[in-house]
Every structure is written in structure tokens, then in C-alpha cells.
C-alpha positions, 0 to 999 in steps of 0.5 A: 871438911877437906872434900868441900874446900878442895875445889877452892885449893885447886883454883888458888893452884890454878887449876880448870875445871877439867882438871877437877874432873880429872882429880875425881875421875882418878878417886873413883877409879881408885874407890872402885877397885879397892872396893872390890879387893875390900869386898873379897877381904870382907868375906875371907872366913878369918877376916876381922870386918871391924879391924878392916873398916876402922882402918880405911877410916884411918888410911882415908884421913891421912889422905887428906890430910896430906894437902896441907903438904900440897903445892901442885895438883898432882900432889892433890891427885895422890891424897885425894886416891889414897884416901879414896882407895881407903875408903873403898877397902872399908865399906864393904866391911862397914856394909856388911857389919851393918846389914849383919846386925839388923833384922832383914825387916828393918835394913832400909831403917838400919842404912838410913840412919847410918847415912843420915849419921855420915851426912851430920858429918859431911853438914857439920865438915863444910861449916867448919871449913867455911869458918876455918878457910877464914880463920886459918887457911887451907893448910891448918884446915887440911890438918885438922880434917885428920881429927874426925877420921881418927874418931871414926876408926876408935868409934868402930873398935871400942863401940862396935860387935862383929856378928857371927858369920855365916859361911857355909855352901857360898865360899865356891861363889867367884866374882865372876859367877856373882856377876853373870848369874841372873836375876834381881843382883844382875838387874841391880848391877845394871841399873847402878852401872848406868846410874853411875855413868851420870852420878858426877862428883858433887865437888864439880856442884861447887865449882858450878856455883861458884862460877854462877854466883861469880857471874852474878857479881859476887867476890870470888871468896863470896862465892866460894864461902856461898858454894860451900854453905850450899854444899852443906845444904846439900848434905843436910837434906841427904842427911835428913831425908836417909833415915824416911828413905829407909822407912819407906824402902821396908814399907814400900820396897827397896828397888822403888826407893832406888829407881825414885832416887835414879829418876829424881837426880835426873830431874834435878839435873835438868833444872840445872840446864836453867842456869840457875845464878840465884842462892835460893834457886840453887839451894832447891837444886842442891837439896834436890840432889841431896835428897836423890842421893839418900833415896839411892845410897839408903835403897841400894845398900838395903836392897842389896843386902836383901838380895845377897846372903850374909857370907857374899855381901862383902863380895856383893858391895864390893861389886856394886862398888866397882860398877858404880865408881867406874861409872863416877870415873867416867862421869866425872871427867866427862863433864869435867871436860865437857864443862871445859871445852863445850857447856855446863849445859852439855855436861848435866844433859849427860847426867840426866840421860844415864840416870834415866838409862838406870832407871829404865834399867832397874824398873824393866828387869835388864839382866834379870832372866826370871829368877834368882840362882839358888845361892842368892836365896834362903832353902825356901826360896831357891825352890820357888825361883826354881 
């Protein structure tokens, strides 16, 4: 709810677009570090996972709704980086209680349903934003975002169970050592951190099209009400798409499963560079990138629990967190920017280019050095890496 109407709060605060970029860039930044600190608590041999991540579900709504309390964009900026630092300290939990209590054939299915779950939520939140924005203004709308974040943390208390640990022979393992060792954690590492320069914030999609739609004649609030619908649109595709994307990671493996997402927001970014100023012909466009983004999130969460045991996942996610949102941080703004001082088209090229240095990334071995360290494999396993 609070996601989808921002970019229209910040335009009725008279704000630009590279401000947006800036707003997000300043989100990841925080998402990203928090991550990381998320990841290291995770993994602490006392550390409760479900407390942690009902927490920064809580934390993540009173970051929102704080912008019913916003009369400048810098007031946006601060509820939009506490709610972001919320929700990188609870994914690493969250992850990891996930990847804990499924077998390891089923974790694509297990993270597909889950972000097919997260993207009812975020098909549903737009909806009911494009209803209450009429309704009932953004203050009230901001307000009641609260709600769903409230129901999250009590779901993860009262209806979760936090499955043993295992944390012997891994608690030497630093970030620094998880980080440089080679092998198929480094490859993921680069492939994602390259991905990410690309991956901007969806919320500049909504600015994007509610400029296009503008230009093609429509009023600002229908073009605002029709840009969010389409970022709705986007999220049902994520949604619909997650649990088909697991299926096929535990059919077909989980690092194709990411290099296709990689190489489909590429593709959906240069069909962007047409200027598209049709609803139809944006829709496609959106759903294209709502179905890389299941492809990707759905294949990284499984294929980087298949690749780290369960006593490093929390610092593992919490890595791949830190790559991939300083990645956000600068991809953002630098389109943000280069929206504002250049062209749309300069900003998507951008996009497509990293994505596609991902891809390659991934697909060619960067970082692998022929073989996993033997506290990223099972007994078994480090022998024949060996």
C-alpha cells in the first residue's frame, strides 16, 4: 500500500524524479547494511530467528506509517530507511527458518510459495491503495499500511516453529572468509552484484508510467490510479509466476532458474527503450518484469541455501543482501539521475547492460576457482571438491 502511493506523495510534495532515486537509493542503502548485521544475529547460537523476523516486520510498518506524519521529502526519506533497515534485519531470519524447514529437494517450491505468498500481499496493498487514494487521502492510507505489518509479526509468532539448529565446525567462518573463498558462493555473490547495479526500484516504473500515460493525454490522477494498477499487475505476475519458477529450479536447477530471470529483465528492459504510451503495451512490459523478478528472487533464495549449510545461511543471505542492495543503492539513483538530466532511455540501457554483466557472471564461473571450500559442503561432498 504504502510502496505504491509514495511515488504520487512525493509528486504532490513537489518532488523530481531524481529525488525518488535518491529516496531509494538511500532505502537500499539501509536494506543492505541491515542485512548484513540481520545475517550475523541470525546465526548467533542463542538467536531466536522467529523473534528477530516478526520484529522487523513490526519495525517495517511503523516506517510507513510514519508518512502520514510527512510534509517534506526528507521526512519520506527517514520512514522509507527504517522501514527498509527493518526489513533487512528480518530476512536473514526469515530465509533461513524457510530454508530450515523443507527438505533440500523441495527448496525452489518452498521459496516459490513464499514469494508467491509476499506478492498476493503486494497485488492486494496497490488495490486497496488505488481505492483508498480516492476514498480517503494519503494520510489515512499511510495509516492503515500499519495494519497488514502488525498481522505479519503475530502470523510469525503464534504460527510458526523454529527448526533445530546445526552449529557445529561453522561458527569460525567470518564474513570476510564466506566472502573470499571460491567457488559456486563467490560465483553467486558476483553474479548478483552485478545484477543488482541494473535491478532500479520498481516505484521509478510507476513514475515512468505515469509520465507516459500523461503524455498520452490522460489526467495526472488517471494516470497515477493506471500506473499503480499496472504495478499491481506487475506483482501478480511475481506472484503467480514464484511457486512454477520454484518447480522448475528443483527440476531443472536453481542457478538457470536465476540466469533466465537475469537475462529476462534485460530483455524487458530494452523493450522499455520503445517508449511504450499504450496501457496494453505497458502491461506486457511490467508483467515481463514481474515474472524476472520470481525467476530471481525465487532462484537465488533456493540456490543459496543449497550452496550454504544451515549454521551460515543467516550470514550467507545476509551477504547476498549487502551485494545486491548496494547494487539497488546505485542503480537507482543513477537512473533516478539519469532520467532527470539526460533520458528515460539512457537510464534503462543502464539497466540492461548490468543485468546482462550478471548473467554472464553467473553463467561462465566469475569467482569460482574450481571448487567449493569444504565448510560450504556435506563430509561427502568437500572430498570430491577436493
Amino acid at each position: 500500500m504504502a510502496t505504491s502511493a509514495m511515488p504520487a506523495f512525493l509528486v504532490s510534495l513537489g518532488a523530481p524524479a531524481s529525488v525518488l532515486g535518491a529516496i531509494e537509493g538511500i532505502a537500499d542503502a539501509s536494506l543492505s547494511a541491515s542485512k548484513l548485521a540481520g545475517g550475523v544475529l541470525a546465526d548467533r547460537p542463542r538467536a531466536h530467528r522467529k523473534r528477530i523476523a516478526a520484529g522487523g516486520y513490526l519495525v517495517t510498518g511503523l516506517g510507513y506509517g510514519s508518512f502520514a506524519l510527512a510534509s517534506t521529502w526528507g521526512a519520506v526519506a527517514l520512514g522509507r530507511a527504517v522501514a527498509w533497515t527493518a526489513r533487512g534485519v528480518r530476512t536473514p531470519a526469515r530465509e533461513a527458518l524457510l530454508a530450515g524447514a523443507v527438505p533440500q529437494s523441495h527448496l525452489g517450491r518452498a521459496f516459490g510459495v513464499e514469494r508467491a505468498a509476499d506478492s498476493t500481499g503486494a497485488i492486494i496493498g496497490p488495490l486497496l491503495a488505488a481505492a483508498l487514494l480516492a476514498a480517503t487521502g494519503f494520510h489515512t492510507l499511510f495509516l492503515l499500511s500499519f495494519v497488514p505489518a502488525l498481522l505479519a509479526a503475530m502470523a510469525i509468532m503464534l504460527l510458526t516453529k523454529e527448526s533445530p539448529r546445526e552449529r557445529i565446525g561453522h561458527l569460525s567462518v567470518s564474513l570476510r572468509v564466506l566472502a573470499k573463498a571460491p567457488g559456486r558462493f563467490r560465483t553467486l555473490v558476483a553474479g548478483l552484484g552485478f545484477y543488482g547495479l541494473g535491478n532500479f526500484s520498481a516505484t521509478l516504473l510507476i513514475l515512468y508510467a505515469t509520465r507516459q500515460l500523461a503524455d498520452s493525454g490522460r489526467s495526472a490522477a488517471s494516470a497515477a490510479t493506471a500506473a499503480i494498477i499496472l504495478y499491481a499487475t506487475h506483482n501478480a505476475s511475481n506472484a503467480l509466476f514464484a511457486y512454477p519458477a520454484g518447480a522448475l529450479a528443483d527440476r531443472l536447477g536453481r542457478k538457470h532458474v536465476l540466469a533466465a530471470g537475469m537475462g529476462l529483465y534485460a530483455a524487458a528492459c530494452l523493450g522499455f527503450l520503445t517508449e511504450p504510451k499504450s496501457i496494453p503495451l505497458l502491461a506486457v512490459l511490467f508483467v515481463a518484469v514481474g515474472c524476472s523478478t520470481a525467476l530471481v528472487e525465487t532462484g537465488r533464495g533456493s540456490y543459496a541455501s543449497e550452496i550454504l549449510p544451515d549454521a551460515l545461511r543467516g550470514r550467507g543471505f545476509g551477504l547476498l543482501g549487502l551485494v545486491d542492495g548496494m547494487g539497488d543503492l546505485v542503480s537507482s539513483v543513477v537512473v533516478g539521475l539519469l532520467w532527470t538530466i539526460a533520458a528515460t532511455a539512457w537510464g534503462f540501457i543502464w539497466a540492461a547492460a548490468f543485468s546482462l554483466l550478471g548473467l554472464g557472471a553467473l553463467v561462465f564461473g566469475w569467482g569460482h576457482g574450481g571448487g567449493d571450500p569444504s565448510f560450504l559442503t556435506t563430509e561427502g561432498e568437500a572430498s570430491d571438491a577436493s
